[in-house]
NUBA-294534 format. One record per atom (N, C-alpha, C, O): residue number from 1; residue in three letters; atom name; x, y, z. Coordinates in steps of 0.1 Angstrom, whole numbers. Example, Ala and Ser with C-alpha at 12.3 -4.5 7.8 and 13.67 -1.06 7.14 Angstrom:
2
+-----+------+------+-------+-------+-------+
:  nr : rest : atom :    c1 :    c2 :    c3 :
+-----+------+------+-------+-------+-------+
:   1 :  ALA :    N :   132 :   -57 :    78 :
:   1 :  ALA :   CA :   123 :   -45 :    78 :
:   1 :  ALA :    C :   132 :   -33 :    78 :
:   1 :  ALA :    O :   142 :   -33 :    85 :
:   2 :  SER :    N :   128 :   -22 :    71 :
:   2 :  SER :   CA :   137 :   -11 :    71 :
:   2 :  SER :    C :   129 :     0 :    79 :
:   2 :  SER :    O :   134 :    11 :    80 :
+-----+------+------+-------+-------+-------+
This chain:
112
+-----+------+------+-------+-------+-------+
:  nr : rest : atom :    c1 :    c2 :    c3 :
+-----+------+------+-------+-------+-------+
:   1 :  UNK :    N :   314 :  1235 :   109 :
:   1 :  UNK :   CA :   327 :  1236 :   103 :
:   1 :  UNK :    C :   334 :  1223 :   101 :
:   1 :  UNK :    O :   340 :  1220 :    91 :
:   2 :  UNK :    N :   333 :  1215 :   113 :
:   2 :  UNK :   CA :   337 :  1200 :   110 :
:   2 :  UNK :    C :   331 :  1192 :    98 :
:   2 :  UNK :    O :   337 :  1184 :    90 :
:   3 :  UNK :    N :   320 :  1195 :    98 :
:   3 :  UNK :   CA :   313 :  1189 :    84 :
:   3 :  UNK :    C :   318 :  1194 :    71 :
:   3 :  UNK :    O :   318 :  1187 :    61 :
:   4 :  UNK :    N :   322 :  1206 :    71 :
:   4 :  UNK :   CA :   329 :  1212 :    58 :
:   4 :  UNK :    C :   342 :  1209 :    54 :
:   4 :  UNK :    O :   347 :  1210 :    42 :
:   5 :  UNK :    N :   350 :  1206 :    65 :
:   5 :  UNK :   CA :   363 :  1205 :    60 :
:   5 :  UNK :    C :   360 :  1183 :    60 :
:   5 :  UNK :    O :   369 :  1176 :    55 :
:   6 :  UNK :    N :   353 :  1179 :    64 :
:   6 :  UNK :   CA :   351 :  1164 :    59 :
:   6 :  UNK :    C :   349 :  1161 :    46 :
:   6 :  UNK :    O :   354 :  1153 :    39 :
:   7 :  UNK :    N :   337 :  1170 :    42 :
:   7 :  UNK :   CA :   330 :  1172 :    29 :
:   7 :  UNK :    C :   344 :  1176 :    19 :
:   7 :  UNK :    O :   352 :  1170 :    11 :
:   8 :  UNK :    N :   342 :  1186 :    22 :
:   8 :  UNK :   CA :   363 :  1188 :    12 :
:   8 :  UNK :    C :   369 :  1182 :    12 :
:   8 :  UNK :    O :   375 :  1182 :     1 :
:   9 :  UNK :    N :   374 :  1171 :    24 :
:   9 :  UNK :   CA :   386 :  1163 :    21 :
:   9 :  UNK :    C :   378 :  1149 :    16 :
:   9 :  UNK :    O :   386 :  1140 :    13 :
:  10 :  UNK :    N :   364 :  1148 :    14 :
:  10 :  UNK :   CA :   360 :  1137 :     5 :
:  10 :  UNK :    C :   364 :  1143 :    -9 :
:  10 :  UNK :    O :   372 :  1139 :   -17 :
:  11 :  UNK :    N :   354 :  1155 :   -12 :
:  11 :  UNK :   CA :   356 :  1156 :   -26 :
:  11 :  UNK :    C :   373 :  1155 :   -33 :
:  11 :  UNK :    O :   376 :  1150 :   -43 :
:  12 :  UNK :    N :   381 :  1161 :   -24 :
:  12 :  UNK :   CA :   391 :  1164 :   -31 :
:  12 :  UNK :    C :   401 :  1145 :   -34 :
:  12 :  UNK :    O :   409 :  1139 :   -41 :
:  13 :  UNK :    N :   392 :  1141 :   -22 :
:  13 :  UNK :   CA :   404 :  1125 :   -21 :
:  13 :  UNK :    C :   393 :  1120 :   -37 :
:  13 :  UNK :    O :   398 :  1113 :   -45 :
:  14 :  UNK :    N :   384 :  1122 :   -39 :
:  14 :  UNK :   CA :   374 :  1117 :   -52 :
:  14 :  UNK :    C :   380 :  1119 :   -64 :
:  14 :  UNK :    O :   381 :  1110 :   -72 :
:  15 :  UNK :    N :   386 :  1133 :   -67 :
:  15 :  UNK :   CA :   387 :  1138 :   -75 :
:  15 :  UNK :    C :   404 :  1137 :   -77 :
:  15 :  UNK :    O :   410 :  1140 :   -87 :
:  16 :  UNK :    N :   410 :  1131 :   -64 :
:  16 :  UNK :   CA :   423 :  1128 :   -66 :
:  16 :  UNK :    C :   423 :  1114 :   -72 :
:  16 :  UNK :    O :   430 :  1112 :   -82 :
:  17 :  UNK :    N :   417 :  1104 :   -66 :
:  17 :  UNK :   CA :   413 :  1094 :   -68 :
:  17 :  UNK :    C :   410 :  1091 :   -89 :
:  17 :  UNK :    O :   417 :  1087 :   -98 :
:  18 :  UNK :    N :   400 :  1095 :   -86 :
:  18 :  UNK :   CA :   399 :  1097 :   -99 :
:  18 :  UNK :    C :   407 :  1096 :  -111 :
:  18 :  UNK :    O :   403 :  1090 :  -121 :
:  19 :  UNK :    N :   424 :  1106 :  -111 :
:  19 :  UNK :   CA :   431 :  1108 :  -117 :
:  19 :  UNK :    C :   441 :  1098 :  -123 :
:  19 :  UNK :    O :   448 :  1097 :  -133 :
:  20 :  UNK :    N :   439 :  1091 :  -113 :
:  20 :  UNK :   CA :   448 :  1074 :  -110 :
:  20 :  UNK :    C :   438 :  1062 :  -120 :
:  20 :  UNK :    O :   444 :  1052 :  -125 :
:  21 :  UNK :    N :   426 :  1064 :  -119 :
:  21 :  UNK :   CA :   423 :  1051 :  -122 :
:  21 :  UNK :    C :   416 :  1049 :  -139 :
:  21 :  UNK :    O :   408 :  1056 :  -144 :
:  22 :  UNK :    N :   420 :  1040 :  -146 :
:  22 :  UNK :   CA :   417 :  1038 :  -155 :
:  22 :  UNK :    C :   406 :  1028 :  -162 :
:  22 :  UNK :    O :   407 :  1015 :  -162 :
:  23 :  UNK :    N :   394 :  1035 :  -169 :
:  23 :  UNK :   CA :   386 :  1023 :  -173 :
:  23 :  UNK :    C :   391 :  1010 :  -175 :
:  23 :  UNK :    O :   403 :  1008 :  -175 :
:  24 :  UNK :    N :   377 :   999 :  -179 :
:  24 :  UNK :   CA :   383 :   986 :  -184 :
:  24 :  UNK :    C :   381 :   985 :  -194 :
:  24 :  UNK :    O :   380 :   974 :  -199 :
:  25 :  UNK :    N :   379 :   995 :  -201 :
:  25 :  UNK :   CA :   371 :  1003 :  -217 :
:  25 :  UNK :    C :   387 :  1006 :  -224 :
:  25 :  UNK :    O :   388 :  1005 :  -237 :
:  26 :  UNK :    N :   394 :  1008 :  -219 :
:  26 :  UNK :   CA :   406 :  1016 :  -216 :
:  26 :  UNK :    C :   414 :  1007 :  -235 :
:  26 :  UNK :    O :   418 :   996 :  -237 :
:  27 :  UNK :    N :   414 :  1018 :  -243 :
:  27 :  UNK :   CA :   421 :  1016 :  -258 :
:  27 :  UNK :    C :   436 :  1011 :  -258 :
:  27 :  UNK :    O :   444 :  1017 :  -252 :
:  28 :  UNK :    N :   438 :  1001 :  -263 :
:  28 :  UNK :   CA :   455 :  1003 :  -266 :
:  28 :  UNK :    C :   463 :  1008 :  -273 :
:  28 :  UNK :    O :   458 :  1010 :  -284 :
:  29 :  UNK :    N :   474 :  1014 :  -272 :
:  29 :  UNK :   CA :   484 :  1018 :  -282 :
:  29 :  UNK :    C :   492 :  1010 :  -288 :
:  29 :  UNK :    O :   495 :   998 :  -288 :
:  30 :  UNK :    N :   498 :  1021 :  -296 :
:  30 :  UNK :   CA :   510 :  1010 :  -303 :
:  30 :  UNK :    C :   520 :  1005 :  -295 :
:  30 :  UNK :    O :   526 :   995 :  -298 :
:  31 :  UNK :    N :   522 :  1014 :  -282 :
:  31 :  UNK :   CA :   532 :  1009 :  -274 :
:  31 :  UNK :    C :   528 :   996 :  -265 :
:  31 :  UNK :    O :   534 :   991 :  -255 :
:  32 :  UNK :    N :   518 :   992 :  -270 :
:  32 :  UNK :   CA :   518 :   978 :  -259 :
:  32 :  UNK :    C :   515 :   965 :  -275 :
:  32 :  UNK :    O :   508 :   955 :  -275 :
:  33 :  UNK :    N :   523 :   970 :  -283 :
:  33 :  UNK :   CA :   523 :   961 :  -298 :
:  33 :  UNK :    C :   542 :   955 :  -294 :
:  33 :  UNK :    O :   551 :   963 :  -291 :
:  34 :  UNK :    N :   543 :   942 :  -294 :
:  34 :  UNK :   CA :   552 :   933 :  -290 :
:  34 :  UNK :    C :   559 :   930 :  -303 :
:  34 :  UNK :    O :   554 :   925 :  -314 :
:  35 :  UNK :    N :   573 :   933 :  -300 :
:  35 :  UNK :   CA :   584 :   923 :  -314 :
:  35 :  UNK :    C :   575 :   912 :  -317 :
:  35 :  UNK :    O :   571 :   905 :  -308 :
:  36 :  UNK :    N :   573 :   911 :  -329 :
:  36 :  UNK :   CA :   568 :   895 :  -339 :
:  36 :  UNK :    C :   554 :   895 :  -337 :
:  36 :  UNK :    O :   547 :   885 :  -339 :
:  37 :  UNK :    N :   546 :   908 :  -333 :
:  37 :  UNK :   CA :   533 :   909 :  -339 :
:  37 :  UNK :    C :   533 :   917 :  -347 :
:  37 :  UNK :    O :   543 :   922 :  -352 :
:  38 :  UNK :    N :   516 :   919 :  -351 :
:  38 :  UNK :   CA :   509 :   925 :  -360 :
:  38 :  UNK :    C :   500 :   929 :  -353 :
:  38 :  UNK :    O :   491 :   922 :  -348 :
:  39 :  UNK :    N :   500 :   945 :  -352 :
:  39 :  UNK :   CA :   489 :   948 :  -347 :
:  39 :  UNK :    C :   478 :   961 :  -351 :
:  39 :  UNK :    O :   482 :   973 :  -352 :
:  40 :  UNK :    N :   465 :   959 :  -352 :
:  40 :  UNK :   CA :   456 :   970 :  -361 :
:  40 :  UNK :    C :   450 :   978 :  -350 :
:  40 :  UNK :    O :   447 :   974 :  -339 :
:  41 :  UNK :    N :   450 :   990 :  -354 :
:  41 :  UNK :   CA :   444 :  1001 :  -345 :
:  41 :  UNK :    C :   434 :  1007 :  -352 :
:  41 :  UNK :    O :   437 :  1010 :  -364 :
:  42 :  UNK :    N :   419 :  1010 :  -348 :
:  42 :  UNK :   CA :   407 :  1015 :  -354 :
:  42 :  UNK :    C :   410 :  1030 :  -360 :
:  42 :  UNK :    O :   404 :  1036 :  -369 :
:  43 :  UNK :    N :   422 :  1034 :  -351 :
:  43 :  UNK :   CA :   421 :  1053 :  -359 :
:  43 :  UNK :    C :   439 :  1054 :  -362 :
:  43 :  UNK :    O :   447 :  1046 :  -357 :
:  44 :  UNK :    N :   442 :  1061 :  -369 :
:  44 :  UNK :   CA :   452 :  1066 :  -373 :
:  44 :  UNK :    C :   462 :  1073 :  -368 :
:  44 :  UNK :    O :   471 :  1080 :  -374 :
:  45 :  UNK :    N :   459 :  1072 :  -356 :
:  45 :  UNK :   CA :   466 :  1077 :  -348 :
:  45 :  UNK :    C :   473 :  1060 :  -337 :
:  45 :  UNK :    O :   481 :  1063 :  -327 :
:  46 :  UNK :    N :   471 :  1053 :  -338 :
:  46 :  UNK :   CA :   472 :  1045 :  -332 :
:  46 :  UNK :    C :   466 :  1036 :  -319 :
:  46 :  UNK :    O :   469 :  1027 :  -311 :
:  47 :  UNK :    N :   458 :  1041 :  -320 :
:  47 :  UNK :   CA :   450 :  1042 :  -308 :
:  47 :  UNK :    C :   432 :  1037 :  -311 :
:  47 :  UNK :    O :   429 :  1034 :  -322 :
:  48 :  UNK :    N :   425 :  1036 :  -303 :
:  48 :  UNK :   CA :   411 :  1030 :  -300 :
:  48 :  UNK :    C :   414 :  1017 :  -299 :
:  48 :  UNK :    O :   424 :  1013 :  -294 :
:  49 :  UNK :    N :   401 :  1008 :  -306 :
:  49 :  UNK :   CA :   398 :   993 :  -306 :
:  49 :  UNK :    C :   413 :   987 :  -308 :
:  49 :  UNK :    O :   421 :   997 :  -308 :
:  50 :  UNK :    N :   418 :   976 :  -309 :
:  50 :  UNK :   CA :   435 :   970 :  -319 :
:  50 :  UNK :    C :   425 :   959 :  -319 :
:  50 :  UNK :    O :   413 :   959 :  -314 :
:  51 :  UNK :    N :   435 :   946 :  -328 :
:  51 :  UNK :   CA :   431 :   935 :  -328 :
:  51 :  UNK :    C :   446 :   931 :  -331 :
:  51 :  UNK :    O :   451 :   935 :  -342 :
:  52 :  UNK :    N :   455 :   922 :  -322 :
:  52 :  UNK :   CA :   470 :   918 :  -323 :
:  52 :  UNK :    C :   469 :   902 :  -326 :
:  52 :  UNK :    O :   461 :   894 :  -321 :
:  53 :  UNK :    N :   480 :   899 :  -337 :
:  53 :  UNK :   CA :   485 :   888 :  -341 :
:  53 :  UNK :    C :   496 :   884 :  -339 :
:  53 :  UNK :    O :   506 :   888 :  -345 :
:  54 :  UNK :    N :   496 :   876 :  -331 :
:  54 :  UNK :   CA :   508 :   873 :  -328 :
:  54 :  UNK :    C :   515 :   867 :  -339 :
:  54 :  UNK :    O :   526 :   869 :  -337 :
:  55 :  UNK :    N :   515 :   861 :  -350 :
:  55 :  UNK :   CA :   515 :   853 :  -356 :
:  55 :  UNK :    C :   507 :   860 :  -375 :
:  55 :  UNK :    O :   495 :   860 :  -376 :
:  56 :  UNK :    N :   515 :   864 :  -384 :
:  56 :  UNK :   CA :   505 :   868 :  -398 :
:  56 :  UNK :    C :   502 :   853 :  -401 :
:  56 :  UNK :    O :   508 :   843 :  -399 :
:  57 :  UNK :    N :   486 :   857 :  -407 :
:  57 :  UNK :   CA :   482 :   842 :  -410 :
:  57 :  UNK :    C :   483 :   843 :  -427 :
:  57 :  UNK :    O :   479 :   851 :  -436 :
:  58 :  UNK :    N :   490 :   831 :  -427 :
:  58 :  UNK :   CA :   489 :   832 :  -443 :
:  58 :  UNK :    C :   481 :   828 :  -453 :
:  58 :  UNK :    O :   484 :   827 :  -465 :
:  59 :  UNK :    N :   467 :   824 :  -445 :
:  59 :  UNK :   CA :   454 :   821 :  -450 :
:  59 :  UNK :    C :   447 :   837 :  -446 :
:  59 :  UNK :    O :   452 :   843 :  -436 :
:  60 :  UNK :    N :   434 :   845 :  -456 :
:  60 :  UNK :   CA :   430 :   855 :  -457 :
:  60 :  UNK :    C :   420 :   856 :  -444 :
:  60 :  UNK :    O :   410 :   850 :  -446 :
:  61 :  UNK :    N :   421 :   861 :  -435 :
:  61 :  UNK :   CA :   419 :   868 :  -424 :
:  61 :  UNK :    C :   411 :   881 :  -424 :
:  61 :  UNK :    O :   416 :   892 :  -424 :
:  62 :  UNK :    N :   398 :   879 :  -423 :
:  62 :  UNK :   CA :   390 :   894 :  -424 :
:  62 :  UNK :    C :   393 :   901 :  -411 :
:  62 :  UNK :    O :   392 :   894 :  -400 :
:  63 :  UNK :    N :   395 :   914 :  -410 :
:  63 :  UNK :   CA :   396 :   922 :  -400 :
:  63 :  UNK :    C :   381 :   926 :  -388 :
:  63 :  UNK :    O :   370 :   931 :  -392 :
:  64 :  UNK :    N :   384 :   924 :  -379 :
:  64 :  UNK :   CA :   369 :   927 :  -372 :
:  64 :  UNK :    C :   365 :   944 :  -377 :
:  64 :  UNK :    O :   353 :   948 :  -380 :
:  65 :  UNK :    N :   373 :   950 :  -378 :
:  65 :  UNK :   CA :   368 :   964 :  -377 :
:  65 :  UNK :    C :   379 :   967 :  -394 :
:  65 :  UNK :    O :   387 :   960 :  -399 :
:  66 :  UNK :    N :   374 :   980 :  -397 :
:  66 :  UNK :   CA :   385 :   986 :  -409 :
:  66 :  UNK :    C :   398 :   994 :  -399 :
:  66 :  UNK :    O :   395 :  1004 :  -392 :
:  67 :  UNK :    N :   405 :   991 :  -399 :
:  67 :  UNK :   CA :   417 :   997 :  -392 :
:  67 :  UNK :    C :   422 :  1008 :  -397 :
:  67 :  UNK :    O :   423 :  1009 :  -410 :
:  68 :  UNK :    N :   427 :  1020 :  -391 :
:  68 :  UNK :   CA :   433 :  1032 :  -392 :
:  68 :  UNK :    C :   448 :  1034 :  -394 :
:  68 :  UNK :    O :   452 :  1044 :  -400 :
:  69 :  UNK :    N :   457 :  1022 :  -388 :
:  69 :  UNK :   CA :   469 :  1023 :  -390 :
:  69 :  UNK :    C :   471 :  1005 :  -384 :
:  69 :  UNK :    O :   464 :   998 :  -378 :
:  70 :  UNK :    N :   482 :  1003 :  -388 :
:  70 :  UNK :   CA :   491 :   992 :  -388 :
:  70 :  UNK :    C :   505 :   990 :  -383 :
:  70 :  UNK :    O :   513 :   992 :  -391 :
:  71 :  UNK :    N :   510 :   985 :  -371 :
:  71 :  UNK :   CA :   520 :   986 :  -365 :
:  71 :  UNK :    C :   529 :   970 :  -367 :
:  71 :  UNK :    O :   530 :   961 :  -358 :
:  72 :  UNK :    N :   535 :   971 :  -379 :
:  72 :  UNK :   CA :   539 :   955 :  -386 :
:  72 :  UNK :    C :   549 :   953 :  -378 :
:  72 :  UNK :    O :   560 :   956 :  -383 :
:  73 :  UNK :    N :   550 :   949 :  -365 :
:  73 :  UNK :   CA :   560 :   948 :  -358 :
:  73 :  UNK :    C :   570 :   930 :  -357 :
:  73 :  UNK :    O :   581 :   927 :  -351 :
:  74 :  UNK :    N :   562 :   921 :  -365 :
:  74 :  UNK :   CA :   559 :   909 :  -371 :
:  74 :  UNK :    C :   575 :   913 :  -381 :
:  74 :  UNK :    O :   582 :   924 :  -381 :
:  75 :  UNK :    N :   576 :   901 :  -388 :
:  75 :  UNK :   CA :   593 :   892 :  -396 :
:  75 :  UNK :    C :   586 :   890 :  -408 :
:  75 :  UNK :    O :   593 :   888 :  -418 :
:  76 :  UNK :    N :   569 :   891 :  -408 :
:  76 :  UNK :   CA :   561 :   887 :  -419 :
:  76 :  UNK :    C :   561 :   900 :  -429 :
:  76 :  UNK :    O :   563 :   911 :  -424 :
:  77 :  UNK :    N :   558 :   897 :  -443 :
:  77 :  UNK :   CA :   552 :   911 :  -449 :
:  77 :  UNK :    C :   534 :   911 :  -452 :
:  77 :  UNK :    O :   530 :   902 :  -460 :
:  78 :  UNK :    N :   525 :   920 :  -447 :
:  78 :  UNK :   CA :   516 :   917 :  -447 :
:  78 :  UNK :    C :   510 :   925 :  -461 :
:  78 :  UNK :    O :   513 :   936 :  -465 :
:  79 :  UNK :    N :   500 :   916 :  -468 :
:  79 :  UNK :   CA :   491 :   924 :  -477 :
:  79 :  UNK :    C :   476 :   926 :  -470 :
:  79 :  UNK :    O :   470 :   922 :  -461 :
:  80 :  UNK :    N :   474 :   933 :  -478 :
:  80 :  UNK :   CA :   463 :   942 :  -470 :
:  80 :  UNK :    C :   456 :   945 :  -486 :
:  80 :  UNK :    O :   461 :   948 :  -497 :
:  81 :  UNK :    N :   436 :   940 :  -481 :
:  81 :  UNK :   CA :   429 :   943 :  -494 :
:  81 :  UNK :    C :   412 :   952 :  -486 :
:  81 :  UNK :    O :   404 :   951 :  -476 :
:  82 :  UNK :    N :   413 :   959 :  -497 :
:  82 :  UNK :   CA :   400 :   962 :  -494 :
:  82 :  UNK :    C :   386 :   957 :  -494 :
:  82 :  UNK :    O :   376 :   963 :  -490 :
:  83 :  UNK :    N :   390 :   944 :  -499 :
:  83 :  UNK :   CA :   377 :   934 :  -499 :
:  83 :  UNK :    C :   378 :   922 :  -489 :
:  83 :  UNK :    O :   389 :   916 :  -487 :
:  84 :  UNK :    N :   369 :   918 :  -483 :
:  84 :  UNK :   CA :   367 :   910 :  -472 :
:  84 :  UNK :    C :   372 :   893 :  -474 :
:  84 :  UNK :    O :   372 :   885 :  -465 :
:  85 :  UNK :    N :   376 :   891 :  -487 :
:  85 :  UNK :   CA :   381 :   877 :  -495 :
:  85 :  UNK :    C :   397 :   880 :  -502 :
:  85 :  UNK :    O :   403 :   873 :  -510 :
:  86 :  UNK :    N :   399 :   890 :  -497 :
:  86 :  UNK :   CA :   418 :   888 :  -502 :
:  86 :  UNK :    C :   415 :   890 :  -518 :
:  86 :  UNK :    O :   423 :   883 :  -525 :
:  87 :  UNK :    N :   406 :   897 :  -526 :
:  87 :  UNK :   CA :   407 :   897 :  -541 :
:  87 :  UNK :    C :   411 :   912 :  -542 :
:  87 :  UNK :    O :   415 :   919 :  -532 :
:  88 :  UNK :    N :   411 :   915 :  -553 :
:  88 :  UNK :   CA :   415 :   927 :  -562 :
:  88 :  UNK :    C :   430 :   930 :  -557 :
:  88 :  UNK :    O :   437 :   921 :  -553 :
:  89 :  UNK :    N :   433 :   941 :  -557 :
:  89 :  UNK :   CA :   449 :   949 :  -558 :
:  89 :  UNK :    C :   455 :   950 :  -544 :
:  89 :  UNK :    O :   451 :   958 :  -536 :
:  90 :  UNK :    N :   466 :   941 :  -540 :
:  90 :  UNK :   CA :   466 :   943 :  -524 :
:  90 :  UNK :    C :   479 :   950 :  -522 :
:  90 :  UNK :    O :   489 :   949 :  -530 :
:  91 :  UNK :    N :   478 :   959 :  -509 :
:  91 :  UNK :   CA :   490 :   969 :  -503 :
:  91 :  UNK :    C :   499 :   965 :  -494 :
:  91 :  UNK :    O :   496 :   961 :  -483 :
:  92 :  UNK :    N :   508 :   964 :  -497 :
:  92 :  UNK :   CA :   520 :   955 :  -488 :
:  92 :  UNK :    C :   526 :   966 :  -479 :
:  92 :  UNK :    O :   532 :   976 :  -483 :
:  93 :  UNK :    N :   524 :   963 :  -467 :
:  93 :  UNK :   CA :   535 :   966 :  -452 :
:  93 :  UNK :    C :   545 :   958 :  -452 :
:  93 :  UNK :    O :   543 :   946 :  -450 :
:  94 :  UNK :    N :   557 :   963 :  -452 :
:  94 :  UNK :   CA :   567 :   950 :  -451 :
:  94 :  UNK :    C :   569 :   951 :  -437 :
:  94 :  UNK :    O :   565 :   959 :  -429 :
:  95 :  UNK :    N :   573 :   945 :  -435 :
:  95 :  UNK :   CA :   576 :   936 :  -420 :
:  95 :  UNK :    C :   584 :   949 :  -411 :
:  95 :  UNK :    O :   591 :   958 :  -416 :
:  96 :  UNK :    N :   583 :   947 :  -397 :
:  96 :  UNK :   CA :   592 :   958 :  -390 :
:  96 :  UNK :    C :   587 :   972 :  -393 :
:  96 :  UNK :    O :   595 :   982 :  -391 :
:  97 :  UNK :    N :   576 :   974 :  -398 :
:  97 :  UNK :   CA :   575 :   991 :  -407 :
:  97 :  UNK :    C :   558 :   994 :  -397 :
:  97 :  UNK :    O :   552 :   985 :  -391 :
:  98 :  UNK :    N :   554 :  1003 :  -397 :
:  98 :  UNK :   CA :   542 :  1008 :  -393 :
:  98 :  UNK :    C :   534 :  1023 :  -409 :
:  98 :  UNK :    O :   539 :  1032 :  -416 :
:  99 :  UNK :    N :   521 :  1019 :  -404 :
:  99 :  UNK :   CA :   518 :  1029 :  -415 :
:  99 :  UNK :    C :   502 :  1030 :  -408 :
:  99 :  UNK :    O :   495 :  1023 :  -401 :
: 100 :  UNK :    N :   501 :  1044 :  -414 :
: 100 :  UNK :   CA :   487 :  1048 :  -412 :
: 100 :  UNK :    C :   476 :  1051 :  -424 :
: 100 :  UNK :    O :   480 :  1058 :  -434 :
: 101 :  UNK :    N :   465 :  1049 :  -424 :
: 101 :  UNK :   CA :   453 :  1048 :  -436 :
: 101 :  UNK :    C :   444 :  1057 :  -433 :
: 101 :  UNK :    O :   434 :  1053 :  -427 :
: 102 :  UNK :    N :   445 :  1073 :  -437 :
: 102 :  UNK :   CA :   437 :  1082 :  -434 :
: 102 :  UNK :    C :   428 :  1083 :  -444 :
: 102 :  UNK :    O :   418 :  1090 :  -443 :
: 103 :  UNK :    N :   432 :  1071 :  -458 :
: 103 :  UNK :   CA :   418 :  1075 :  -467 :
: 103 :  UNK :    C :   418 :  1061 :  -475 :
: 103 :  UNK :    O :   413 :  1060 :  -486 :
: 104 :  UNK :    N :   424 :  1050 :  -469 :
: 104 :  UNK :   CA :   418 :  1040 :  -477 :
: 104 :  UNK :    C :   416 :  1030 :  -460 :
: 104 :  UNK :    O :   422 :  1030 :  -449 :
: 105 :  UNK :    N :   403 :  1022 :  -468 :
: 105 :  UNK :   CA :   399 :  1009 :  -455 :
: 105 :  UNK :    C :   398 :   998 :  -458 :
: 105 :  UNK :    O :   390 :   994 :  -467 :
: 106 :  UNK :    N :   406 :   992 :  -452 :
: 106 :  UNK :   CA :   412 :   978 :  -457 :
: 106 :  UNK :    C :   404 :   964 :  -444 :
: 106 :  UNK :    O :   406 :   964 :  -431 :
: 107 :  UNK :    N :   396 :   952 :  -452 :
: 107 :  UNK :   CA :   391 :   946 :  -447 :
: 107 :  UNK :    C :   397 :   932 :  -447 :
: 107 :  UNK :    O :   390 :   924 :  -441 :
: 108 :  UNK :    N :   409 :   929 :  -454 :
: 108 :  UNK :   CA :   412 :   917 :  -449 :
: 108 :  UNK :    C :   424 :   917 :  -453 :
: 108 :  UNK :    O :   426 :   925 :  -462 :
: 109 :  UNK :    N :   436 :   909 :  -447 :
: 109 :  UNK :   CA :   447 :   910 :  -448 :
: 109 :  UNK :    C :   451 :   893 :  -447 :
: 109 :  UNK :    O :   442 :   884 :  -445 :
: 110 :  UNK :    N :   470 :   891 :  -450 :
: 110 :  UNK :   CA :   473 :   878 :  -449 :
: 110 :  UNK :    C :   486 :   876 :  -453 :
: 110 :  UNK :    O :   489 :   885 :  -462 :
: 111 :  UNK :    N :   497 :   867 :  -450 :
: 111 :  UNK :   CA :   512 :   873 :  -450 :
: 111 :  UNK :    C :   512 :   873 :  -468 :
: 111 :  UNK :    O :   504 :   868 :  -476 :
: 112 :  UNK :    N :   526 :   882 :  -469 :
: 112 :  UNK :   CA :   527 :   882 :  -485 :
: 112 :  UNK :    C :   538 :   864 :  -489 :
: 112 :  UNK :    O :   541 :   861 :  -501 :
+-----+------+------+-------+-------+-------+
């Protein structure tokens, strides 16, 4: 009987335990994107991989990943191209604004 109520109060402190702790895998959101960045999130929802800039660069910047949404929290206005060299027709985020890209994928960006 002593062994069962030990065994229970392991599993249950495991499984309490558990609830608290978070990978080092662990995604960011938009909510940890800072006044005067720029910050890209892998899904459209805001969330997975990011890659944050503190700073828009106004030389053409390929994106590590194609980004799902955009949190322009940055003074900059950023354009945004579908090609990895800043060429053809570029999409402007103005500054202070956020947007999401459920159907176009944009590989390199750079202030307007």
């Amino acid at each position: 009987m002593n062994r069962r109520v030990v065994l229970g109060a392991a599993a249950i402190a495991a499984v309490a335990g558990g609830l608290f702790v978070t990978p080092a895998s662990a995604s960011s959101t938009a909510f940890e994107c800072e006044p005067g960045q720029a910050c890209f999130f892998e899904t459209v929802n805001f969330t997975g991989r990011s890659v944050v800039f503190d700073d828009v660069p106004a030389a053409c910047t390929v994106l590590p990943f194609a980004p799902g949404a955009l949190f322009n929290w940055s003074t900059e206005d950023v354009l945004l191209y579908r090609t990895a060299d800043c060429s053809g027709v570029a999409s402007l985020e103005p500054a202070n604004n956020f947007h999401s890209y459920p159907s176009t994928k944009f590989l390199s960006f750079r202030a307007a």
